[in-house]
DRENTI-392479 format. One line per field, with one value per residue (C-alpha): residue in one letter; x, y, z; residue number from 0. Coordinates in Angstrom, 2 decimals, decimal comma. Last residue first. Layout:
<nodes>
aa (A; ...) $
px (X; ...) $
py (Y; ...) $
pz (Z; ...) $
i (NUM; ...) $
</nodes>
This chain:
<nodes>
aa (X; X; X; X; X; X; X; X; X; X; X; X; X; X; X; X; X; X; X; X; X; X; X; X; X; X; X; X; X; X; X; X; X; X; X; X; X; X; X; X; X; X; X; X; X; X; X; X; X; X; X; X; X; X; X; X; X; X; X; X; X; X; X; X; X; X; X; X; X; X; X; X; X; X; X; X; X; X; X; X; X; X; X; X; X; X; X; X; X; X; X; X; X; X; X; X; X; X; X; X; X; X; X; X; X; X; X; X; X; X; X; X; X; X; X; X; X; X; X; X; X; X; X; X; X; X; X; X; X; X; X; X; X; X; X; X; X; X; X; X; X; X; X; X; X; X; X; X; X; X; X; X; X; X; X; X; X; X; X; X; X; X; X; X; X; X; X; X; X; X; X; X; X; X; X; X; X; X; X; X; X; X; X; X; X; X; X; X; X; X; X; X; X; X; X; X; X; X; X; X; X; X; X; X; X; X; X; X; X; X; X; X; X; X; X; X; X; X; X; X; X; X; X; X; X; X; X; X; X; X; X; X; X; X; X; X; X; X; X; X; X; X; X; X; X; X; X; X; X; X; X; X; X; X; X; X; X; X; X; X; X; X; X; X; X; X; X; X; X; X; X; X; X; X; X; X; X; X; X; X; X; X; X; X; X; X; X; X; X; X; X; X; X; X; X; X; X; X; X; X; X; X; X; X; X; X; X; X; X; X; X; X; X; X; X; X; X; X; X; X; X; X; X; X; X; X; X; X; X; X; X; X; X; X; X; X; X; X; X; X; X; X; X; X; X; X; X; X; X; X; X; X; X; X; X; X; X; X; X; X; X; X; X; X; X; X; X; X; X; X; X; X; X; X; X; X; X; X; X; X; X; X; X; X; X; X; X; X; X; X; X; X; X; X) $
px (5,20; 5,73; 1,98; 0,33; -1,85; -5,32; -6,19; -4,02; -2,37; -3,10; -2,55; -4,66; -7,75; -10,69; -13,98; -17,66; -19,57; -20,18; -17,81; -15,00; -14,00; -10,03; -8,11; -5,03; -6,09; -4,98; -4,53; -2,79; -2,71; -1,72; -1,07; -0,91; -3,53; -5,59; -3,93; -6,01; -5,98; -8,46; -6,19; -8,88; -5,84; -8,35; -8,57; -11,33; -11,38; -15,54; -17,02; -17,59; -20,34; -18,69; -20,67; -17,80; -18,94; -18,62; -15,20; -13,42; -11,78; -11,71; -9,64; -5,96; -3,99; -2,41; 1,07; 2,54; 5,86; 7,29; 5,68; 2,69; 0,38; -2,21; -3,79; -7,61; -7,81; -8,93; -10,47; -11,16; -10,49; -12,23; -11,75; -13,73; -13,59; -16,07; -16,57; -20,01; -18,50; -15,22; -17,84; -20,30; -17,19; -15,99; -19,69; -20,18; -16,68; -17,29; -20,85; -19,03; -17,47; -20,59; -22,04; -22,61; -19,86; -19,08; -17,07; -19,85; -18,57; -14,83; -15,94; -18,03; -14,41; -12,76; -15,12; -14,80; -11,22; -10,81; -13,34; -11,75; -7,87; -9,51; -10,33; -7,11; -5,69; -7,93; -6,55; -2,77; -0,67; 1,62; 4,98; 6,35; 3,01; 3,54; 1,22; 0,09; 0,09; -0,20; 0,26; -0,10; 2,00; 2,26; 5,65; 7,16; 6,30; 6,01; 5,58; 4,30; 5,10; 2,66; 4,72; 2,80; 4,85; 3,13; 5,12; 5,75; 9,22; 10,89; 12,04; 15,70; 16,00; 18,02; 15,68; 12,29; 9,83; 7,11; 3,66; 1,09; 1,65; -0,31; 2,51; 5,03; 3,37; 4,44; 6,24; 6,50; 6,99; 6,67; 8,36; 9,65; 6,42; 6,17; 7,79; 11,14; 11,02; 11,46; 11,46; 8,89; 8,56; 9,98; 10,03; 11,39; 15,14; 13,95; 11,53; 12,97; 16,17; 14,44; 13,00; 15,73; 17,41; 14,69; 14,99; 18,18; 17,48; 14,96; 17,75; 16,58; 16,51; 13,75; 12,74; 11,31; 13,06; 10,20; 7,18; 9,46; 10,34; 6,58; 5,48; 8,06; 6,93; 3,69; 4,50; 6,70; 3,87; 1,03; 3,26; 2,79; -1,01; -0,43; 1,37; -1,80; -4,32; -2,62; -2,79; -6,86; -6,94; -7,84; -10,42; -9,69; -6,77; -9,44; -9,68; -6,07; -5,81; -8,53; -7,04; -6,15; -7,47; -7,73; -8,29; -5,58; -6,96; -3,86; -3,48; -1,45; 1,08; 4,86; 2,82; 0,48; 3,38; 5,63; 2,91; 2,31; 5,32; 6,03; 3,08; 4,89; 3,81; 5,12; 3,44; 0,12; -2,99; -2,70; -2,93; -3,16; -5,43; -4,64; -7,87; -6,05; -4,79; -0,78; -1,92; -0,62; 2,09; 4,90; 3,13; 3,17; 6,78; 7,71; 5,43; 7,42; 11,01; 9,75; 7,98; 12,05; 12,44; 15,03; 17,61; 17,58; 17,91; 17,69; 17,63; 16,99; 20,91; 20,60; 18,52; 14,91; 14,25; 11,61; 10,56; 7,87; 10,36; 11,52; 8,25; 5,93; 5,74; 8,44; 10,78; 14,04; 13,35; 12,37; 15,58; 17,37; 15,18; 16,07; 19,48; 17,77; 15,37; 11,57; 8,56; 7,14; 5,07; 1,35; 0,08; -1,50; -5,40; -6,81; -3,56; -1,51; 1,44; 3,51; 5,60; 8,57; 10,26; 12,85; 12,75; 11,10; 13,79; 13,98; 12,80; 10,34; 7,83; 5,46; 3,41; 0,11; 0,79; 4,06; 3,37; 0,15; 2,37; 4,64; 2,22; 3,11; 0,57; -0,02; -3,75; -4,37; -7,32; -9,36; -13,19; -13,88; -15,83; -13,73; -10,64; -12,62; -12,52; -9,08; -7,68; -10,02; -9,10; -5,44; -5,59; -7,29; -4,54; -1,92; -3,44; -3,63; -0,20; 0,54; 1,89; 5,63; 7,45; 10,93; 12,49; 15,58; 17,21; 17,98) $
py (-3,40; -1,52; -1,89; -0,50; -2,08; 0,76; 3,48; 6,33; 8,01; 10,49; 9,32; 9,99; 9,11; 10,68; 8,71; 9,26; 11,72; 13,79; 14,06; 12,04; 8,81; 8,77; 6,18; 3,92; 2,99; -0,26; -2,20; -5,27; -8,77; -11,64; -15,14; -18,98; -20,11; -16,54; -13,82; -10,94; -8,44; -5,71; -3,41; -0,47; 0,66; 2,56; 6,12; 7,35; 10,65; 10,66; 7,78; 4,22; 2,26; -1,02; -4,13; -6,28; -9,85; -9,26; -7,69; -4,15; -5,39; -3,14; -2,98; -4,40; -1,17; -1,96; -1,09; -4,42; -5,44; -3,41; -0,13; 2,08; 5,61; 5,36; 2,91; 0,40; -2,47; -3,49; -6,24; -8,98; -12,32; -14,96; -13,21; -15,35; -14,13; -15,09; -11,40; -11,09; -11,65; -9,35; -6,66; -7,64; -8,37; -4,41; -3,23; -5,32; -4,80; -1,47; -2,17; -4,48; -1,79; 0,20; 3,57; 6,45; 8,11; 7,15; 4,45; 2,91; 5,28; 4,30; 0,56; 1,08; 2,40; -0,05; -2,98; -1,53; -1,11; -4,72; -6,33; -3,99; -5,15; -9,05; -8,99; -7,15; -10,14; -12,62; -11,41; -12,04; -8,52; -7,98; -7,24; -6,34; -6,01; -3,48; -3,94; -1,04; -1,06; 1,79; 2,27; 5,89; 5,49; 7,61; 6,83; 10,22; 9,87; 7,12; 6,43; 2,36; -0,27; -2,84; -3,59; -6,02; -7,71; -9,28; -11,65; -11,64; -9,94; -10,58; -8,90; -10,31; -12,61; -11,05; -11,71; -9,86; -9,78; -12,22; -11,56; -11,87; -15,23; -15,88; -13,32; -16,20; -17,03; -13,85; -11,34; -10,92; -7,16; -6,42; -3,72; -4,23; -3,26; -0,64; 2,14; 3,81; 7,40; 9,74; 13,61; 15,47; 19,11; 18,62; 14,74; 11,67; 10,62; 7,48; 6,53; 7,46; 5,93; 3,03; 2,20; 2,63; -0,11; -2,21; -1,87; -3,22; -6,38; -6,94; -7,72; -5,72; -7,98; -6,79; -3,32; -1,82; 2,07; 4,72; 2,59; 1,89; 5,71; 6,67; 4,51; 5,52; 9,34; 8,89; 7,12; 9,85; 12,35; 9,56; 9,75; 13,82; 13,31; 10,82; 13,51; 15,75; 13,80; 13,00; 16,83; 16,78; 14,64; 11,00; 8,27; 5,00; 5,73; 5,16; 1,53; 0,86; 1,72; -0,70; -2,97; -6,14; -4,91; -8,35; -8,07; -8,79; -8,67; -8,07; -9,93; -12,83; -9,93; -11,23; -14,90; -13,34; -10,73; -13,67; -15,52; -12,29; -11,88; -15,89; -15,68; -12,29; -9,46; -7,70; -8,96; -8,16; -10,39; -9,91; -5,96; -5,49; -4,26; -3,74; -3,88; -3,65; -5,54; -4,61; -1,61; 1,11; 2,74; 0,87; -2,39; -0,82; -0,46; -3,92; -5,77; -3,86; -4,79; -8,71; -7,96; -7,23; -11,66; -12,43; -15,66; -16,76; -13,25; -11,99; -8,21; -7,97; -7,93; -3,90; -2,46; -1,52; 2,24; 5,01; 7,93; 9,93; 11,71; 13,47; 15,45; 13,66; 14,59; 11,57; 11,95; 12,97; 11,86; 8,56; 7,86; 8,37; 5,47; 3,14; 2,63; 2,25; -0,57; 0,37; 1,82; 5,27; 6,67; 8,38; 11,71; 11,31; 10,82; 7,20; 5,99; 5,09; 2,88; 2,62; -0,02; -1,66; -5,21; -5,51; -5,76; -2,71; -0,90; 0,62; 4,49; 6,49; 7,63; 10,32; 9,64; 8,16; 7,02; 6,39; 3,91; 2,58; 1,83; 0,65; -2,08; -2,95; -0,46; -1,38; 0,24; 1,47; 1,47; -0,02; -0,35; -1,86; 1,83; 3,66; 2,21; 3,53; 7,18; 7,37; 6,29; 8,90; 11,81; 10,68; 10,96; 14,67; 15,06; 14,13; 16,49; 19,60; 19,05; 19,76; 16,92; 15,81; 16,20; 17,52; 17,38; 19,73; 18,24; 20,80) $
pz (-34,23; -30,88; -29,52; -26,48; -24,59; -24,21; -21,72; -22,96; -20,34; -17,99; -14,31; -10,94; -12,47; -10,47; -10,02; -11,65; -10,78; -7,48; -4,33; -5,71; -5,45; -6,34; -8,50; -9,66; -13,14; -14,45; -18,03; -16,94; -19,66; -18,88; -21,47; -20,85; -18,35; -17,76; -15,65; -16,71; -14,35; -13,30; -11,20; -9,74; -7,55; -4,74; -3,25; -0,93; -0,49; -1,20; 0,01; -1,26; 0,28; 1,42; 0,21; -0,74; -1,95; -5,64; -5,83; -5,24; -1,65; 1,26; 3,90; 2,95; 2,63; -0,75; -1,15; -0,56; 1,17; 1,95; 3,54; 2,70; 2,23; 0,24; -1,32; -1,51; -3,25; -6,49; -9,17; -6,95; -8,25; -10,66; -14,28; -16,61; -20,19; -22,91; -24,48; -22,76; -19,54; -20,10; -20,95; -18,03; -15,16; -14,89; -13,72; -11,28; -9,79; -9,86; -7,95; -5,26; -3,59; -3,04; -4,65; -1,94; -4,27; -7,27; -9,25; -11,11; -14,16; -13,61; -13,67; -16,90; -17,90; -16,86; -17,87; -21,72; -21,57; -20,38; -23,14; -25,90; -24,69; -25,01; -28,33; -29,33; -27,03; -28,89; -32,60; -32,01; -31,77; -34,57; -33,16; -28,96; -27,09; -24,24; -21,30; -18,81; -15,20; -12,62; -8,99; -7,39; -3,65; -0,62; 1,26; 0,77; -2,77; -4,25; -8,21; -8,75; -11,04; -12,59; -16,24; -18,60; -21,13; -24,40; -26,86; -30,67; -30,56; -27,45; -23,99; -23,36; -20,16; -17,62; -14,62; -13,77; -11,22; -11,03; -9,08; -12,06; -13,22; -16,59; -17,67; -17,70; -21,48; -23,21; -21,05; -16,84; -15,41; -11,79; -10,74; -6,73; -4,35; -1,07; -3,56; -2,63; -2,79; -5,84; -5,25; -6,00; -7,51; -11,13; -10,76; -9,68; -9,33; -7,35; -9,57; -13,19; -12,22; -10,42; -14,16; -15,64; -13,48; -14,67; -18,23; -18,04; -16,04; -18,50; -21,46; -24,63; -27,37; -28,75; -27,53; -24,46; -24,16; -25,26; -23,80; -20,42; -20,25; -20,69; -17,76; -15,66; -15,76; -15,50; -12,19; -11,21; -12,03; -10,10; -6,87; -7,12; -7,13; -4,41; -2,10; -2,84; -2,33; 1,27; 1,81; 1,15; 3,49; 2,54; 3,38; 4,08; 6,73; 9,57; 7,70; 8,42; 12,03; 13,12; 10,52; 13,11; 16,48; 18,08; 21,75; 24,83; 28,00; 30,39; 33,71; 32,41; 31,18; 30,84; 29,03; 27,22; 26,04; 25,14; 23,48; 21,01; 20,25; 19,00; 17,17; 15,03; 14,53; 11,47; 8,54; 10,49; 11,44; 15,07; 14,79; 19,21; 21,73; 24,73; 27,43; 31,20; 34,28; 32,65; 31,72; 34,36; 32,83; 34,49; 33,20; 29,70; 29,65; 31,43; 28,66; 26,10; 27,62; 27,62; 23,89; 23,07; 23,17; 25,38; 25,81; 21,87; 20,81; 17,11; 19,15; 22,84; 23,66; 21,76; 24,19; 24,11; 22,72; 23,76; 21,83; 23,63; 25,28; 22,04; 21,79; 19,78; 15,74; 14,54; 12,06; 14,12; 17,43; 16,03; 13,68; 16,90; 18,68; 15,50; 17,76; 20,76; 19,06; 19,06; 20,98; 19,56; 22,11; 21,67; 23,47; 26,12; 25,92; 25,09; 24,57; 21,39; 21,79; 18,55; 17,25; 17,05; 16,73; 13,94; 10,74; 10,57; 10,46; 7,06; 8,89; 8,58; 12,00; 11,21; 14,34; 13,23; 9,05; 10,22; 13,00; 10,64; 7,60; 9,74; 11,10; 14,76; 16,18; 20,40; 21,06; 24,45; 27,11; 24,32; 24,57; 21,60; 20,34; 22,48; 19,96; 17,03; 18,52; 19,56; 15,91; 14,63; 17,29; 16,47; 12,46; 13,27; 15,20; 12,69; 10,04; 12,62; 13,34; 9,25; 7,35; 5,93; 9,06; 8,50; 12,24; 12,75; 15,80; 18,77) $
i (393; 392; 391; 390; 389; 388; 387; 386; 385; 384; 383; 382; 381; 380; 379; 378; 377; 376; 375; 374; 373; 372; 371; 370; 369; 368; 367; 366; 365; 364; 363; 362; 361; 360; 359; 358; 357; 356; 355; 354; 353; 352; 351; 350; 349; 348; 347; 346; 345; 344; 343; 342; 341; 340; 339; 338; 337; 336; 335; 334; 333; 332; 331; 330; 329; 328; 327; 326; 325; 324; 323; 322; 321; 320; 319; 318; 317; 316; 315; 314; 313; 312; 311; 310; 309; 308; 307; 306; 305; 304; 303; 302; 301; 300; 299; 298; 297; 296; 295; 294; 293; 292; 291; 290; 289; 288; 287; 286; 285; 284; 283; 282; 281; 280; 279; 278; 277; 276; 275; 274; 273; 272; 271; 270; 269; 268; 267; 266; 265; 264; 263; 262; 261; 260; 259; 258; 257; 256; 255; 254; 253; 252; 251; 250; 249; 248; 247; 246; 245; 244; 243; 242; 241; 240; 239; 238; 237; 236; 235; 234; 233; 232; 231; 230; 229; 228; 227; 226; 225; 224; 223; 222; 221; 220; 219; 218; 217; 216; 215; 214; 213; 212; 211; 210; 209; 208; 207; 206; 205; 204; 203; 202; 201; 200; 199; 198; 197; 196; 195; 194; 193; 192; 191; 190; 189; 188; 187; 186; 185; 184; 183; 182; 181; 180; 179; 178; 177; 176; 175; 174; 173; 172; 171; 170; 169; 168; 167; 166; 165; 164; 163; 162; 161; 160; 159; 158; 157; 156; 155; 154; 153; 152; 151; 150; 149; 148; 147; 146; 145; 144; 143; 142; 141; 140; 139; 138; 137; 136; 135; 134; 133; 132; 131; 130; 129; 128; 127; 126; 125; 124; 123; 122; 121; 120; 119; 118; 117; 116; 115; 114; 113; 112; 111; 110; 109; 108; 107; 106; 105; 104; 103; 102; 101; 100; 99; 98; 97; 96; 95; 94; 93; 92; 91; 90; 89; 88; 87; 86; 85; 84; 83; 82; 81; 80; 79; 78; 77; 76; 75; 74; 73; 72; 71; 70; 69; 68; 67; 66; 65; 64; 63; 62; 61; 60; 59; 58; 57; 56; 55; 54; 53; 52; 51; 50; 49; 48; 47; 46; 45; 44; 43; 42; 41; 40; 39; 38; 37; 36; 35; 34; 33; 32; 31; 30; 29; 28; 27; 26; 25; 24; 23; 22; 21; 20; 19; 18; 17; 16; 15; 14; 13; 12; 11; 10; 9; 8; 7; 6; 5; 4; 3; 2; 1; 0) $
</nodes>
């Protein structure tokens, strides 16, 4: 008998199934195919670096769901998944980086010896991890089947958290605490970044008191003077240097639930317009923070952030946060709703956002974040303590 060590209660995963269930009656579904990982794990538990490959999770209107993958990623099933081990079901090896069979052949034979090959499937089209070429093949093994887009059907049932999620990303925030304070204490000139990096990871992965380090859904970013117009770089060997701004955007995980945070280091004498611009950001973050309540919408924090930076001359011209959780490479955002002008989504309590307003203007970035949590009443929930502001090594 395999020891499995889920990291929720049953009652948590059903209530994640009765919501699933519920929005696919809404489109009708007589059974949802899950290719995001975030989603597989998020409904059955599964963990495993294998999604590489094709897998996913059938969920059906009333049996319980089955975890779909390769044989060999089938014994990583039995041991993290809730189901019973028969609802862990592997296609063989000759299916994998195959020019003569594509595995969506050995999934279209599954569901047709369950009944749904005349029936309503729906399927996450827009996902890193479905490909065109999957899609065809299952069009083409099951004419019969209606296929309907449920891109984010899973995703937005994950909006709001249990109170056992909350605490998994409280624990994230620690480790994230924890990496921010070791980058303030170690940056110096002359420092190669490279370095710095693999203390970072140390502090991740070692974690702390409590919770254990996993891997986070994002590398550190962490880009200095002029490069951090780009937000998305990572690092290289280059030595950190007097006179120049880094921001760092890393992230704590723990068991795949994440708490990203950013703060910028300025290495000297800071130049006058990014002391001007640190007020402007603080200022929209914490008008953000305040518009950050319940029964609120979206596109009120957003409101809130752009005045200050407005008045102080500064254009911004993306959304300021995204919704987290629970996630896989290669981004731990859950890509439902946006903080920005257009988004009209009432905020509820449990739900837990990166508010990440980012400057990236033509020559010069600057991150001050807050990952956090709308709460009942009043404003929202930071899930790290530390002071709001770039901090200076002069």
């Amino acid at each position: 008998m395999i020891e499995k060590d889920l990291p929720f209660s049953a009652q948590e995963y059903q209530r994640r199934l009765d919501k699933t269930r519920a929005a696919m009656a809404k489109l009708d579904l007589d059974a949802l195919f899950v290719t995001d990982p975030s989603n597989q794990h998020w409904i059955t538990g599964y963990d495993g670096w294998s999604f590489y490959v094709h897998q996913g999770v059938i969920v059906l209107p009333e049996a319980d769901p089955i975890w779909w993958g390769r044989n060999q990623d089938a014994n990583g099933g039995v041991r993290t998944c809730w189901m019973t081990d028969d609802r862990v079901i592997g296609y063989a090896d000759n299916y994998v980086q195959s020019t003569e069979r594509h595995p969506m052949q050995d999934l279209a034979e599954r569901l047709t010896g369950m009944g749904l090959a005349d029936k309503r499937i729906g399927v996450e089209m827009d996902n890193y991890y479905f490909s065109a070429k999957a899609m065809q093949v299952l069009r083409e093994e099951l004419p019969e089947a209606t296929f309907l887009d449920a891109t984010a059907l899973v995703n937005w049932q994950r909006a709001v958290k249990s109170e056992e999620e909350l605490g998994f990303m409280r624990k994230a925030a620690l480790i994230s605490e924890k990496i921010t304070d070791g980058l303030m204490e170690r940056v110096e000139p002359g420092i190669p970044k490279n370095e710095i990096v693999a203390e970072i990871f140390r502090d991740a992965i070692r974690g702390v008191d409590g919770a254990w380090g996993d891997y986070p859904a994002i590398v550190p970013l962490l880009p200095s003077g002029s490069d951090a117009a780009a937000p998305h770089l990572t690092w290289n060997g280059r030595e950190f240097a007097t006179g120049e701004a880094t921001f760092f955007e890393i992230s704590g995980c723990y068991r795949r639930y994440h708490a990203p945070f950013c703060r910028t280091l300025f290495l000297g004498k800071p130049p006058q317009f990014l002391l001007d611009a640190e007020k402007a950001l603080v200022e929209g973050l914490e008008a953000g923070l305040e518009a950050a309540q319940a029964g609120n919408r979206a596109c009120d924090i957003a409101a809130a952030l752009a005045a200050p930076l407005e008045r102080a001359g500064i254009e911004r011209g993306a959304r300021c946060g995204y919704p987290i959780g629970l996630s896989y490479p290669p981004d731990w955002g859950e890509r439902t709703i946006s903080l920005r002008a257009e988004d009209e989504t009432v905020l509820e309590p449990g739900m837990t956002f990166h508010f990440m307003p980012g400057l990236w203007m033509s020559d010069w970035g600057l991150e001050i974040t807050e990952s956090i949590l709308i709460k009942e009443t009043g404003p929202a929930e930071t899930f790290c303590n530390r002071p709001r502001k770039m901090f200076v090594k002069d």
